[in-house]
C-alpha positions in Angstrom: 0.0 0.0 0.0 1.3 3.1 -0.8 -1.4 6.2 -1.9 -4.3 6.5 -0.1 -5.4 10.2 -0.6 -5.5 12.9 -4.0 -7.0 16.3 -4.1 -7.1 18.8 -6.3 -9.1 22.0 -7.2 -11.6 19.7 -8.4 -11.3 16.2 -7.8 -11.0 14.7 -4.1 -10.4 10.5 -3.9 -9.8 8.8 -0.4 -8.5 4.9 -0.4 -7.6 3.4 3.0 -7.1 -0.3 0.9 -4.6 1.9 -1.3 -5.6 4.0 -4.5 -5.4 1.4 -7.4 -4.8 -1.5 -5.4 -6.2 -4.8 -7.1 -5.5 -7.1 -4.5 -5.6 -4.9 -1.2 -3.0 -6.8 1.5 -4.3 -4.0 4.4 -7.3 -2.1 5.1 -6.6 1.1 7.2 -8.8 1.1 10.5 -10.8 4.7 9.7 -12.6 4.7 13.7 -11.7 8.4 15.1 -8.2 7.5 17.2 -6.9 5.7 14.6 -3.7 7.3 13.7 -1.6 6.7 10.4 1.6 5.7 12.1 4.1 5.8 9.4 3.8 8.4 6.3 3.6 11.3 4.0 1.6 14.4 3.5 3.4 16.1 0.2 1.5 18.8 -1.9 3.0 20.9 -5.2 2.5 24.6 -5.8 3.7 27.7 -7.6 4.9 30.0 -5.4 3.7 33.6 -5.8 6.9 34.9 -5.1 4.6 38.1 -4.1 6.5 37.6 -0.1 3.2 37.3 1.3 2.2 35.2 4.2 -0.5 32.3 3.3 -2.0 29.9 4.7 -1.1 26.8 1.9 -3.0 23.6 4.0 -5.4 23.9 7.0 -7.8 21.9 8.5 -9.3 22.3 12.2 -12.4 20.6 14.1 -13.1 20.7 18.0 -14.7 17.6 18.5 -14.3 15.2 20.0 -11.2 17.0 20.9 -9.2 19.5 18.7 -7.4 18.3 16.3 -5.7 20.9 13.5 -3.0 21.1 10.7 -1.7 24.6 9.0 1.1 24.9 6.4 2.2 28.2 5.9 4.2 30.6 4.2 6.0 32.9 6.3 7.1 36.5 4.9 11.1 35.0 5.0 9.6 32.4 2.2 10.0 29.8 4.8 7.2 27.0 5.5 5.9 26.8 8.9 4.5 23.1 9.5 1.8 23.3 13.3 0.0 20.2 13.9 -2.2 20.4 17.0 -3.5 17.0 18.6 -5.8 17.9 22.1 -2.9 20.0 24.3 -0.2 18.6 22.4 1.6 21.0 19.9 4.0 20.3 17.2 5.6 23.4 15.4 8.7 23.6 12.7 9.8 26.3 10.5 11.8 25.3 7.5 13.7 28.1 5.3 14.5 28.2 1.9 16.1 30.0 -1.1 12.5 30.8 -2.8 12.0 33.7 -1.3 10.6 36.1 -3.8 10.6 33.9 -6.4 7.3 32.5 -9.0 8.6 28.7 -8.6 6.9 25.5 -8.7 7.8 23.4 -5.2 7.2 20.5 -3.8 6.7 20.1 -0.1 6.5 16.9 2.1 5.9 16.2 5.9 7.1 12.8 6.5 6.5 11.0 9.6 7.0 7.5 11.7 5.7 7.3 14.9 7.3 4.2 16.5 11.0 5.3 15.1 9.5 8.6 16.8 11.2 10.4 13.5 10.6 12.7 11.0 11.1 15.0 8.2 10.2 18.3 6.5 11.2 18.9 3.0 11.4 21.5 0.3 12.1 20.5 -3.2 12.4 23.5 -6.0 11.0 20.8 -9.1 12.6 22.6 -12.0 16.0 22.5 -10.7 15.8 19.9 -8.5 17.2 22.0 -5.7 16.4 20.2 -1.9 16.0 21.6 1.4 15.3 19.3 4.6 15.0 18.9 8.0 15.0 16.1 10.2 12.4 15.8 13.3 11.9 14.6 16.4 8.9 13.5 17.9 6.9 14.6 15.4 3.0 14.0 15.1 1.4 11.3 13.3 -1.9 12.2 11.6 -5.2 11.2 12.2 -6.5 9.0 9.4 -10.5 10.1 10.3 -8.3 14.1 10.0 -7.1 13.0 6.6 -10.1 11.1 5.5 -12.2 15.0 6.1 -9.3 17.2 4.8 -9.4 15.5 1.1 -13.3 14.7 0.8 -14.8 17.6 1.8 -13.3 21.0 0.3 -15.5 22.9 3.1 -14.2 21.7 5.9 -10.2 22.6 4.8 -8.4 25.4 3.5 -6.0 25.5 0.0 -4.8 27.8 -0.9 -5.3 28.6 -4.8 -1.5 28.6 -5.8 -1.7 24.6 -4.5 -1.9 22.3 -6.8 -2.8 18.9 -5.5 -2.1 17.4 -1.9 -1.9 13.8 -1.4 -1.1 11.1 1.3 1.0 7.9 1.5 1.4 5.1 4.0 5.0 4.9 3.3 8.1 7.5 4.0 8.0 8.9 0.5 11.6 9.5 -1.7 13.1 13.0 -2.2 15.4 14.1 -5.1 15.9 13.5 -8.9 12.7 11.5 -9.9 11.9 9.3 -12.4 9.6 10.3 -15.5 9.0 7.4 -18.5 6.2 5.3 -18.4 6.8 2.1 -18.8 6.3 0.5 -22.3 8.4 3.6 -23.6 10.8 2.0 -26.2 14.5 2.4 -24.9 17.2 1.6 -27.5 19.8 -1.3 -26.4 22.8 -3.0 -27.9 19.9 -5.8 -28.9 16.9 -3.4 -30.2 14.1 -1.5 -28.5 12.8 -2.5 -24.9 10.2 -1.2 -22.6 11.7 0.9 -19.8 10.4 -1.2 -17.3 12.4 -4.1 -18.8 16.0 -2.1 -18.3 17.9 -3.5 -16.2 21.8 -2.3 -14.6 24.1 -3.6 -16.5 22.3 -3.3 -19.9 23.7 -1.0 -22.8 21.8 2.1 -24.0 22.9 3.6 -27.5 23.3 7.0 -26.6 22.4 10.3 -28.8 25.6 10.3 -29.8 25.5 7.1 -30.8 27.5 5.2 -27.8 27.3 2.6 -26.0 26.6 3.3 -22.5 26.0 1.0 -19.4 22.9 1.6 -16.9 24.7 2.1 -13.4 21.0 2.3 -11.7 17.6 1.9 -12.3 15.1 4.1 -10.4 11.3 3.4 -10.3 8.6 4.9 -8.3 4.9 4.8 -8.4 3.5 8.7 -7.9 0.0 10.6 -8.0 -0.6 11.9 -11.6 -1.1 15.2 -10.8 1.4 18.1 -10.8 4.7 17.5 -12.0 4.1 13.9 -11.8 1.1 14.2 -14.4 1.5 12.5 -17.8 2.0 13.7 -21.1 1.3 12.1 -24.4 4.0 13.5 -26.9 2.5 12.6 -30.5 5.0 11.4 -33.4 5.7 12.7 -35.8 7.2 15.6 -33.6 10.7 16.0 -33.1 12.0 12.9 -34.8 9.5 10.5 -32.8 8.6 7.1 -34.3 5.3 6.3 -32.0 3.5 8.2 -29.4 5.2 8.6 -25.5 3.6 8.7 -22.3 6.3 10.4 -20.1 6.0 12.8 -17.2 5.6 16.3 -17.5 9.3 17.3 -16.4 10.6 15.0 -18.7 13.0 16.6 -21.1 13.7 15.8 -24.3 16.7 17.2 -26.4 16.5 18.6 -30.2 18.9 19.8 -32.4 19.0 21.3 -36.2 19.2 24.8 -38.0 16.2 26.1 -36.1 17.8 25.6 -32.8 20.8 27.2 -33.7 19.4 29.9 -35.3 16.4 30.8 -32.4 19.2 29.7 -29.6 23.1 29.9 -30.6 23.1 26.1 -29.6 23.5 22.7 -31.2 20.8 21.3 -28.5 18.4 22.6 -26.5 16.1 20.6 -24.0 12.8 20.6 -23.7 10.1 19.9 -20.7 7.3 17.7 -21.9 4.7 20.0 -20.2 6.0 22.8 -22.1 5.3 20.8 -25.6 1.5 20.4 -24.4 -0.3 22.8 -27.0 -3.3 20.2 -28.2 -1.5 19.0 -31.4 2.3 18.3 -31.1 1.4 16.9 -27.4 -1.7 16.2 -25.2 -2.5 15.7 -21.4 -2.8 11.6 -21.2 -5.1 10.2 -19.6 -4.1 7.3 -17.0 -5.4 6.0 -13.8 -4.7 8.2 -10.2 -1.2 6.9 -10.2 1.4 6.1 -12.6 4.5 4.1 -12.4 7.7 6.2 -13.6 11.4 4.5 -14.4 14.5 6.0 -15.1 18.5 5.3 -15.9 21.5 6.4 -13.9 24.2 6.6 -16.6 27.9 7.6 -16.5 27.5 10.7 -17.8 24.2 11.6 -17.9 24.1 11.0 -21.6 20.6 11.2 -23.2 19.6 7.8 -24.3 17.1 7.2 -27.3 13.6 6.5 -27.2 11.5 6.2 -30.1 13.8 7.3 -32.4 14.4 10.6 -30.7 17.1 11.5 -27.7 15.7 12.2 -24.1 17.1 13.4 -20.5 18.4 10.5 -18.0 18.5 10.9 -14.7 20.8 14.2 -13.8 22.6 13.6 -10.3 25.3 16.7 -10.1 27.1 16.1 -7.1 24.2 14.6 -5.0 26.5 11.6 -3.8 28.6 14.3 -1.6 25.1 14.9 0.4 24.8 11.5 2.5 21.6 12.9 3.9 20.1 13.4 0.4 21.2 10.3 -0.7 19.6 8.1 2.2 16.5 10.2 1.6 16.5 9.5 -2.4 15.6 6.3 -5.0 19.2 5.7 -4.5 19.6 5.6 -0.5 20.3 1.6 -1.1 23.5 3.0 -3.7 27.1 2.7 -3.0 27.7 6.6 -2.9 31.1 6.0 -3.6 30.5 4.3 -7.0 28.0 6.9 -8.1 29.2 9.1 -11.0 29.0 13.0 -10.7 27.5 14.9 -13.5 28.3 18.5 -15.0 25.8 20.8 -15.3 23.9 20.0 -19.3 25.3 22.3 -21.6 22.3 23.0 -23.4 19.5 25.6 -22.3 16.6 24.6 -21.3 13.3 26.5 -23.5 10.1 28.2 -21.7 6.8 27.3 -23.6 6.5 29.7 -26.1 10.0 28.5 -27.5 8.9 25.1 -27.2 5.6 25.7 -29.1 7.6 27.1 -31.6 10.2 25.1 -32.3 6.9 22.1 -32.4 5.7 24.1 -35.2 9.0 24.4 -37.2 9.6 20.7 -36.9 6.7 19.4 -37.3 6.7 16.4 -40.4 
C-alpha cells in the first residue's frame, strides 16, 4: 500500500485499501483515534513569489477533541508546518532559497511514529534544488483528519497557488525522480525495450551514438497530478517514431538549423509540459497513479527512445550529500561508485520557444 489520498481543485479520492490497489493486502482502521503511524503528506504549488504570508493547507475541528493542521508561508519564504493534537503542539519552520521567487515546489511532511522520527522537505521541481530537515517526535496524523481534509473541500483550507495534496502510507523519496512510463521504447545494444524491462548492466545507445552502461535503475509509483502528471508527446514531432507517455518534467533534447538559429546552440532541452499545446502533445489520460522509471548513466548521456534523444537521470554532485542520498531512490546505492554529473550544456526553452520550435519541426 502506498497512496491513499488525491485532491485537487476539483477532484477529491480517499483509499484506506490503497488507491489502485487490485488485491488490497491492508485495510486502514478509519474509527476516530486511529492514527496513520508511518507516512507522508506532500503537496506541489507555484509559489507567488509576491513575499506574502499564506495559509497553503489547513484543517481544524473541536470535536471530540481539537485536532488541527496549518502549512504556511512565512514573509522569510519559509514554511511553517503546526500540527495540534488535544494539548499537544507540534511546530517547525523550515527556510529556503524561494524567497521572492514564482517557482513550482514541492513540499513533504514525512512522519514515523514508532522510530518517533521525521522530516520536513522542500524540493524546488525545476531545478531539483532540496531543502530538509530532520524531526523529532513529530506528530502522526489522524487517518479520520485526513479522511475530512481530502473529501470535503469545506471543511479545509487550500490555498489557490496549491496544486494537489496527497497522502501515502509509506516515507516517501526526495530528489531527482523518475519520469518514462513504462512500455516507452528504450534503444539497447539488442533493439528497442520497454523501460520497465531495463535493467543495470544493460547498454543504451546513446544520442551520440555510444554505447553506455545503466549504473542504476530508479522506479517509483506517484500521483498523476502536478509535476508527476502524464504527457502524451504525438510522433511525428521531433523525430519520434510512436506516441510517448512520459512525465511532465521529462526533457527531451533537439537539435538542427532552427535551434541554432532561435538559440546559438546545437541542443536545446525541452520539458514535456511545455510541448502540451493540443496537437504536437496532449495531457494523457491514466489512472490516479502512474509508475515512472529511469536510468542512472555515467555521464548523464541522453539515451534514445522512439527514435528521438531524451534526458536521463541528472545527479550533479548529489553523492557528496549522504543525507540526500539516504532520503533519495538511490539511498540503497554505494555513494562511492556513483558518478557526478556537470551541469547540461544546453539551455533549457520556456513554452513559447517550445511551441515554436513544435511548429517548425513538425513532419
Amino acid at each position: 500500500m502506498s497512496w491513499i489520498a488525491l485532491s485537487d481543485q476539483i477532484r477529491q479520492v480517499f483509499d484506506p485499501a490503497g488507491i489502485g490497489a487490485t488485491a488490497p493486502d491492508v485495510t486502514l482502521d478509519l474509527s476516530p483515534n486511529s492514527l496513520l503511524s508511518r507516512g507522508t503528506l506532500t503537496f506541489e504549488m507555484r509559489l507567488p513569489g509576491d513575499g506574502r504570508p499564506r495559509r497553503l493547507l489547513g484543517y481544524h475541528r473541536d470535536h471530540p477533541w481539537i485536532s488541527s493542521l496549518s502549512l504556511q508561508i512565512l514573509p522569510t519564504g519559509g514554511i511553517a508546518l503546526v500540527i495540534t493534537q488535544g494539548r499537544d503542539v507540534f511546530h517547525t519552520v523550515l527556510e529556503h532559497e524561494a524567497v521572492t521567487q514564482a517557482e513550482e515546489l514541492r513540499v513533504s511532511y514525512s512522519w514515523d511514529g514508532p522510530a518517533r522520527w521525521g522530516r520536513l522537505a522542500i524540493e524546488r521541481i525545476r531545478s531539483g534544488h532540496v531543502f530538509l530537515k530532520e524531526l523529532s517526535d513529530p506528530k502522526p496524523l489522524l487517518l479520520s483528519d485526513l479522511r475530512v481534509m481530502t473529501l470535503d473541500p469545506l471543511q479545509r483550507q487550500m490555498d489557490r497557488c496549491v496544486r494537489f495534496f496527497a497522502v501515502s502510507t509509506a516515507i516517501e523519496p526526495l530528489g531527482p525522480m523518475p519520469s518514462l512510463s513504462a512500455q516507452v521504447p528504450v534503444l539497447t545494444d539488442q533493439g528497442y525495450r520497454p523501460a520497465a524491462r531495463i535493467r543495470r548492466g544493460d547498454l543504451l545507445q546513446s544520442a551520440s551514438g555510444d554505447l553506455v552502461p545503466v549504473l542504476h535503475v530508479i522506479s517509483r509509483e506517484v500521483p498523476s497530478l502536478g509535476s508527476f502528471a502524464p504527457v502524451l508527446l504525438r510522433a511525428p514531432y521531433f523525430g519520434l517514431q510512436r506516441d510517448l507517455v512520459v512525465g511532465a518534467e521529462q526533457c527531451l533534447r533537439t537539435a538542427g538549423s532552427a535551434v541554432e538559429y532561435l538559440f546559438g546552440r546545437s541542443h536545446v532541452r525541452i520539458p514535456a509540459t511545455h510541448l502540451v499545446n493540443g496537437v504536437s502533445a496532449i495531457r494523457a489520460r491514466v489512472g490516479d497513479t502512474l509508475r515512472y522509471y529511469q536510468f542512472v548513466l555515467p555521464g548523464n548521456e541522453p539515451c534514445i527512445i522512439a527514435g528521438a534523444p531524451f534526458e536521463t537521470l541528472f545527479l550533479g554532485r548529489q553523492r557528496r550529500d549522504a543525507g540526500l542520498m539516504q532520503a533519495s531512490l538511490l539511498a540503497g546505492a554505494e555513494r562511492a561508485r556513483l558518478p557526478e554529473h556537470q551541469a547540461p550544456d544546453c539551455p533549457m526553452v520556456d513554452q513559447f520557444e517550445a511551441i515554436t520550435l513544435a511548429e517548425l519541426r513538425a513532419a
